[in-house]
C-alpha positions as CSV (number, residue, x, y, z in Angstrom):
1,X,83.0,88.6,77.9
2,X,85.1,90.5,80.8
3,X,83.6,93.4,79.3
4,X,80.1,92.5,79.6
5,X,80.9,91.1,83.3
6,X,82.3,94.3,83.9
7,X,79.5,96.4,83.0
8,X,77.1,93.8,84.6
9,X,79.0,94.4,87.7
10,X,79.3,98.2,88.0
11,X,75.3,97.6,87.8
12,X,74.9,95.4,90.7
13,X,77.3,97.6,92.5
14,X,75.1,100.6,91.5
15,X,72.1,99.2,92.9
16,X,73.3,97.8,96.0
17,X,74.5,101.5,96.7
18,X,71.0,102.9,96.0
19,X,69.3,100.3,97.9
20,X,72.0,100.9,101.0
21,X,70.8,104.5,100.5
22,X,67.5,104.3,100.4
23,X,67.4,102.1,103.8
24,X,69.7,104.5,105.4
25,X,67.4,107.5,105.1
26,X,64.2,106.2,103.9
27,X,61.5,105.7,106.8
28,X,58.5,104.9,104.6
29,X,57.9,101.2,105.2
30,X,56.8,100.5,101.7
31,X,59.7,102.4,100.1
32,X,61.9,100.4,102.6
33,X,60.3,97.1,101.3
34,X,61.3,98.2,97.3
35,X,64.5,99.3,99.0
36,X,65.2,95.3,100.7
37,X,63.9,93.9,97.1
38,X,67.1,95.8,95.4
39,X,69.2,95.1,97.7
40,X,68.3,91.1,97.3
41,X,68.2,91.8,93.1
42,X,71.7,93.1,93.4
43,X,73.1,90.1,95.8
44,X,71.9,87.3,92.8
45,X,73.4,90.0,90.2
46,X,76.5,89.5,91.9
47,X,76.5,86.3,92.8
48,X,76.0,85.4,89.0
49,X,79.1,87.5,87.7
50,X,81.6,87.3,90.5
51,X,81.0,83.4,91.0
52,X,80.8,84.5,94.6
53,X,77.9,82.6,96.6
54,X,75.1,84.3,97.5
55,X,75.9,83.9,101.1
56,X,78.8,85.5,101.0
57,X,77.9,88.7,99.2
58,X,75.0,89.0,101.6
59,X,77.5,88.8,104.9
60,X,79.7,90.8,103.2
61,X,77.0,93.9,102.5
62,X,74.9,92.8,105.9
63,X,77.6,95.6,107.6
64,X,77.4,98.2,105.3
65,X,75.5,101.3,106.5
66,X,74.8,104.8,105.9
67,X,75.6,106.2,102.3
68,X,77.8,104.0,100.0
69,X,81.5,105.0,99.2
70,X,84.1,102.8,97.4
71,X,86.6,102.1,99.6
72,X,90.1,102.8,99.8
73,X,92.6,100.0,99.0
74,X,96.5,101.1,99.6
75,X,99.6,100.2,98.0
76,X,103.0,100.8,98.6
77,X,105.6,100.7,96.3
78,X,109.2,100.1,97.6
79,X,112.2,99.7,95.6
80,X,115.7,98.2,96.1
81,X,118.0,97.6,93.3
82,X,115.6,98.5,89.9
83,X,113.1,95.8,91.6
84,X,110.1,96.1,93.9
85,X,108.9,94.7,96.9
86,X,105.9,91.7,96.4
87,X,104.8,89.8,98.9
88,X,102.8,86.4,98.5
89,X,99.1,86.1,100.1
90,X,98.6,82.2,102.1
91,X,95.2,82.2,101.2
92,X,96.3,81.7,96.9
93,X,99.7,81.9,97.1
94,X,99.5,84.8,94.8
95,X,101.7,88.4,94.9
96,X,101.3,91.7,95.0
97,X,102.5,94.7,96.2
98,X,102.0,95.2,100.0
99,X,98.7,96.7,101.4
100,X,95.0,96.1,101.9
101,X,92.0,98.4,103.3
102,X,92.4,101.9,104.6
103,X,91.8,101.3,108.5
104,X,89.5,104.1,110.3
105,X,91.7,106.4,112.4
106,X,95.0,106.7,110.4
107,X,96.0,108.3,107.5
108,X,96.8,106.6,103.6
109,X,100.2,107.3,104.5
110,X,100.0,105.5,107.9
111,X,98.0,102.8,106.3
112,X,100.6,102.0,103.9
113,X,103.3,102.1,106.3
114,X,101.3,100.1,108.7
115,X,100.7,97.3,106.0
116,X,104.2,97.0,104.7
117,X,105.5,96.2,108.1
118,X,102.9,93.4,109.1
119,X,103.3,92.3,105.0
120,X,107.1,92.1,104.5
121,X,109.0,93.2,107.7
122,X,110.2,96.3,106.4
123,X,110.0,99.7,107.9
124,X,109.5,102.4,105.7
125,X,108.5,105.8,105.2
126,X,106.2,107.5,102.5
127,X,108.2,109.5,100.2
128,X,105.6,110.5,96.7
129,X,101.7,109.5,96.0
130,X,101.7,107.6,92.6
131,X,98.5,107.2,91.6
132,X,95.3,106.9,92.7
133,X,92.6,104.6,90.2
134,X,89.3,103.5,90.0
135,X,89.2,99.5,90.0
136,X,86.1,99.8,87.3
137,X,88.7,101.2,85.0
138,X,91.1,98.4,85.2
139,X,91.1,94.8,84.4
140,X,90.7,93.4,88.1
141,X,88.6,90.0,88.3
142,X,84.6,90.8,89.6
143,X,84.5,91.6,93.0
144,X,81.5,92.8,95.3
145,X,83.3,96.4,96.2
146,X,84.5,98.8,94.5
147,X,87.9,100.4,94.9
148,X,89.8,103.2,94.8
149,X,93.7,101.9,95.1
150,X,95.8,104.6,96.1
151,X,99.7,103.8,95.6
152,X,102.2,105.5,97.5
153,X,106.1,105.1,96.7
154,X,108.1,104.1,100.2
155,X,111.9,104.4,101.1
156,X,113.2,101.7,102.9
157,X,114.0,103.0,106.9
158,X,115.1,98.9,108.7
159,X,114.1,95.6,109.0
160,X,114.1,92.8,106.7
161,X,112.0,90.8,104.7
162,X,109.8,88.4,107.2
163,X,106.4,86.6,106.8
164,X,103.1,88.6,108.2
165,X,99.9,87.0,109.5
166,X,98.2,87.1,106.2
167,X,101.5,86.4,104.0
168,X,104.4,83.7,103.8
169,X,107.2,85.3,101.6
170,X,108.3,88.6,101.0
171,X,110.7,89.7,97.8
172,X,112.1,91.6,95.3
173,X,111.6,91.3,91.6
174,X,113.0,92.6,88.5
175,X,110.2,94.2,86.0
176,X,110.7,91.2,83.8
177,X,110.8,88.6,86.0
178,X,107.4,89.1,87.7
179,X,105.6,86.2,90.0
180,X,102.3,85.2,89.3
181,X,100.1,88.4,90.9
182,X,97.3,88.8,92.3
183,X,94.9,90.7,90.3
184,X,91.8,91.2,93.0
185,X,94.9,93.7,94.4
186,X,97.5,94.5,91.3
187,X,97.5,93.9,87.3
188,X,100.4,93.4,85.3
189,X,99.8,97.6,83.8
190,X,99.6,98.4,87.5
191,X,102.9,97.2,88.3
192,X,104.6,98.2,84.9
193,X,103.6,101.6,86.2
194,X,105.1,101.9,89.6
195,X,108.3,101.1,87.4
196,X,107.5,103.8,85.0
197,X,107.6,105.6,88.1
198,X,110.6,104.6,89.6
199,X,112.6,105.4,86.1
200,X,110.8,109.0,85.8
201,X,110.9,110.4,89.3
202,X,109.5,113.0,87.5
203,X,106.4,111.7,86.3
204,X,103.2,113.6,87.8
205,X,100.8,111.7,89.8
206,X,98.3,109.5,88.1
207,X,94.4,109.5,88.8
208,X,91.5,108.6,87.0
């Protein structure tokens, strides 16, 4: 059933993308009319599979203009001990590692540093680029974007774990002693591969 969800998904998000296009550059009226129809198709496709409402997805792609791009979702991974930084979100009291949307104006680096500090309290600097995946190629719940999550290894600088605006606890955790994550932002594979990582400094960087 994921499976078929996903597929159903990548679909929605395909069309929503062509529609966006199409009203970006299109100045036919009547192409621009088939254009809004997609765009509408795409909202109840994904409203159906994400068990998002239909409100929602609509506010949510209302500001999106100009040609469609997944968008950039950071992550850094910060060791301490053999056990990684996780912070807990307030709105699902879920983990994951710290991060969130690339911001306009600065850098993956400078996002991730930016996003650790107002996450966990920690100031850090960005030592290695892990990986960098497509969310359609890994087992994250249906959500109306889609994602490229770029994760970037971080050395601790100062500070000390404190709560941020959008979190209320801040930790380390063994490998096999994981919280209950947050999988809109990090699977379980995700996170057994920043360890991977922090056992084979080695290891080449990962994309897909």
């Amino acid at each position: 059933m994921i499976i078929v969800q996903t597929k159903w998904l990548g679909r929605a998000q395909r069309i929503q993308a062509i529609a966006q296009a199409g009203l970006a550059f299109s100045k036919d009226v009547y192409d621009r009319e088939r254009y809004e129809e997609l765009m509408k198709l795409s909202v109840e496709m994904m409203a159906d599979y994400s068990q998002t409402e239909m409100e929602v997805i609509t506010d949510l792609w209302k500001g999106e203009k100009g040609y469609p791009t997944p968008k950039a979702d950071v992550r850094g991974a910060v060791f301490r001990e053999n056990q990684v930084l996780l912070v807990r979100e307030k709105h699902d009291e879920l983990w994951s590692l710290p991060g969130g949307f690339c911001e306009i104006g600065l850098s993956p680096a400078e996002n991730v540093i930016k996003e650790i500090k107002e996450e966990s309290g920690y100031d850090t600097e960005p030592s290695r680029l892990l990986a960098v995946l497509d969310s359609h190629k890994h087992p994250h719940p249906p959500q109306p974007y889609h994602f490229y999550k770029i994760f970037i290894e971080c050395s601790i600088l100062d500070g000390q774990g404190e709560i941020g605006i959008e979190t209320n606890h801040a930790a380390f955790f063994p490998e096999d002693r994981l919280p209950p994550l947050s999988l809109k932002r990090n699977t379980p594979s995700q996170l057994g591969m920043v360890f991977d990582f922090m056992r084979h400094p080695e290891r080449a960087t990962i994309f897909d």
